[in-house]
C-alpha positions as CSV (number, residue, x, y, z in Angstrom):
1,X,96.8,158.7,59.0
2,X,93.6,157.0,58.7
3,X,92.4,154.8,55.8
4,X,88.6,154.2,55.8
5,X,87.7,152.1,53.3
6,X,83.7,150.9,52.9
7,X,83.4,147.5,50.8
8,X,81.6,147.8,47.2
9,X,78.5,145.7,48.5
10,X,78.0,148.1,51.6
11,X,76.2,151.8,51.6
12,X,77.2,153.6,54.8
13,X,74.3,155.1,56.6
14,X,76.6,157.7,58.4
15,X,78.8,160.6,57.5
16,X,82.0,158.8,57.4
17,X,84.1,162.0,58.8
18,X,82.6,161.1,61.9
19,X,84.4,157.8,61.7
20,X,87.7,158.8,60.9
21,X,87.1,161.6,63.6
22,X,86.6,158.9,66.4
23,X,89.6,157.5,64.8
24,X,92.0,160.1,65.2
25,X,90.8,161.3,68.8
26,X,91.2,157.7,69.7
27,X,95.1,158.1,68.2
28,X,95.4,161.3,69.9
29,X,94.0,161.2,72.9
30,X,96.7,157.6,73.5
31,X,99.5,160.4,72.1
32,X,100.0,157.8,69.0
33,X,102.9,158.7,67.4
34,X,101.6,161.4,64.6
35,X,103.4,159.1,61.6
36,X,101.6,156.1,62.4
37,X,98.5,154.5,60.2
38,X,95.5,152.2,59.9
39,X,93.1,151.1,58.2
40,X,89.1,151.2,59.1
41,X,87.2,148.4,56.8
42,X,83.2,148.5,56.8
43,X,82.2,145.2,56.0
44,X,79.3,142.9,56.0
45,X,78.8,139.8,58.3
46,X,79.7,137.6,55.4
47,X,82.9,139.1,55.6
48,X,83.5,139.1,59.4
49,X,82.4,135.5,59.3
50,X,85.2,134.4,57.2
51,X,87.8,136.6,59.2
52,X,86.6,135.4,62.5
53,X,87.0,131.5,61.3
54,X,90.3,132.3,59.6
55,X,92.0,133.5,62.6
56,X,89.8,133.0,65.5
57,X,88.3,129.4,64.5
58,X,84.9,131.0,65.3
59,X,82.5,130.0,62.9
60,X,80.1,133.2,63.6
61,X,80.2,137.1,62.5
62,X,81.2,139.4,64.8
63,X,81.1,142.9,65.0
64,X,84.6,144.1,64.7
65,X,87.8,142.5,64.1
66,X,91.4,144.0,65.2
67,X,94.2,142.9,63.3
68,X,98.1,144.1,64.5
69,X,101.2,144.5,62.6
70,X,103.3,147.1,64.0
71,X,105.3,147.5,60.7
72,X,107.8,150.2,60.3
73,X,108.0,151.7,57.2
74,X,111.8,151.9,56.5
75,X,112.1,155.1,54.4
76,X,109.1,157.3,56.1
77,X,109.8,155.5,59.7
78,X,106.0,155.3,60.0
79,X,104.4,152.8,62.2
80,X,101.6,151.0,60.4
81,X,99.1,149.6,63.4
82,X,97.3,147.9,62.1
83,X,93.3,146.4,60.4
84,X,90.1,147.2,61.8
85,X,87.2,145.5,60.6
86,X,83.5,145.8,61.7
87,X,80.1,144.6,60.1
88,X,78.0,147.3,59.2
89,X,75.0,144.8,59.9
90,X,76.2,143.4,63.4
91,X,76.5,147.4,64.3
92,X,72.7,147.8,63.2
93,X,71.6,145.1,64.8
94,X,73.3,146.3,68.2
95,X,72.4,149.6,67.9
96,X,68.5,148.5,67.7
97,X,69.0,146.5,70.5
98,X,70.7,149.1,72.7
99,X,68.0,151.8,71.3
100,X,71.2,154.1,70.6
101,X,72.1,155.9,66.9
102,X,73.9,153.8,64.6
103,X,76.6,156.5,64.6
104,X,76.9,155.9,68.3
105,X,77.9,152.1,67.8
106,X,80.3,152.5,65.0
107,X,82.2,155.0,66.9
108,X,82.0,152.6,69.7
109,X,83.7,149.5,67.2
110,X,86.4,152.3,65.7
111,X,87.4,152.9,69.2
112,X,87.0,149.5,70.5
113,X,89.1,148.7,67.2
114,X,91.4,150.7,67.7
115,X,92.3,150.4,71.3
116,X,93.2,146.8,70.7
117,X,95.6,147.8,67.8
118,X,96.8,149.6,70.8
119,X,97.6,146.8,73.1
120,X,94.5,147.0,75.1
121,X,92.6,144.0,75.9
122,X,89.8,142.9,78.1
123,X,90.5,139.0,79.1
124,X,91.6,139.9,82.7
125,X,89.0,141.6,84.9
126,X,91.7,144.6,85.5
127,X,93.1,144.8,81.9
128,X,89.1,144.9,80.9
129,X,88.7,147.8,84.0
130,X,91.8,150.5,82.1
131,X,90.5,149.6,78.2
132,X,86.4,150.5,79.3
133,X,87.9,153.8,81.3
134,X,89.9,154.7,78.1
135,X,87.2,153.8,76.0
136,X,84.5,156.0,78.1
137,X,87.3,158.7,78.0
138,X,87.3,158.6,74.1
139,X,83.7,158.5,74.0
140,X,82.5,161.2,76.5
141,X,84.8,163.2,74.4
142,X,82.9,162.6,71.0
143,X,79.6,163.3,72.8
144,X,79.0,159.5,72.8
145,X,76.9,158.5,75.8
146,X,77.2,155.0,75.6
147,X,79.8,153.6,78.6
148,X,81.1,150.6,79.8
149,X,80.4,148.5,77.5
150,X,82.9,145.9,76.0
């Protein structure tokens, strides 16, 4: 299950089906067990900011945040993954620059996201090499034509 939640300050340009949509093909398409759950936050840069110095001692926005747990829940045996958060304004600022829909680039930061509630990462040349082919793989699949980026 996906939980999408859009902050009270934000209006979301987009459809937000087509967000939880990249979401679940993302969880499907890694066979995620079906019992596991996350949450999708659409925030501002204000908001990123504060994460990104909190945890990562970056004093800068970002566009999208990842946040693990791995939590089982004891009765239902679900698997909660984890926190994604992205900046609605970091995402319209990219999308300008890359001359690509809006949509395009929050699908991009749900699966990016997502992957790295996953376990993927992209420190090590080779480890960046498998999360950009999943990535694409996700992508191509929504009818998203933007690729290797990370």
């Amino acid at each position: 299950m996906v939980n999408l939640q859009v902050k009270r300050n934000i209006k979301l340009p987009v459809d937000k089906s087509h967000l939880l949509r990249a979401a679940q093909l993302t969880l499907d398409l890694e066979k995620t067990a079906l019992t596991s759950e996350l949450s999708i936050v659409i925030g501002n840069d204000a908001l990123l900011k504060k994460l990104n110095q909190k945890y990562r001692q970056v004093n800068t926005p970002t566009d999208v945040l990842s946040f693990t747990s791995g939590e089982v829940d004891p009765e239902t045996k679900s698997v909660y993954l984890g926190d994604v958060v992205i900046s609605l304004p970091r995402a319209q600022v990219q999308a300008a620059e890359g001359t690509h829909p809006l949509l395009d680039e929050l699908q991009l930061l749900v699966v990016h996201g997502i992957l790295h509630l996953l376990g993927y990462d992209h420190l090590e040349e080779a480890d960046k090499e498998k999360m950009q082919e999943v990535q694409n793989k996700v992508l191509n699949n929504l009818g998203v034509k933007l690729v290797n980026i990370l």
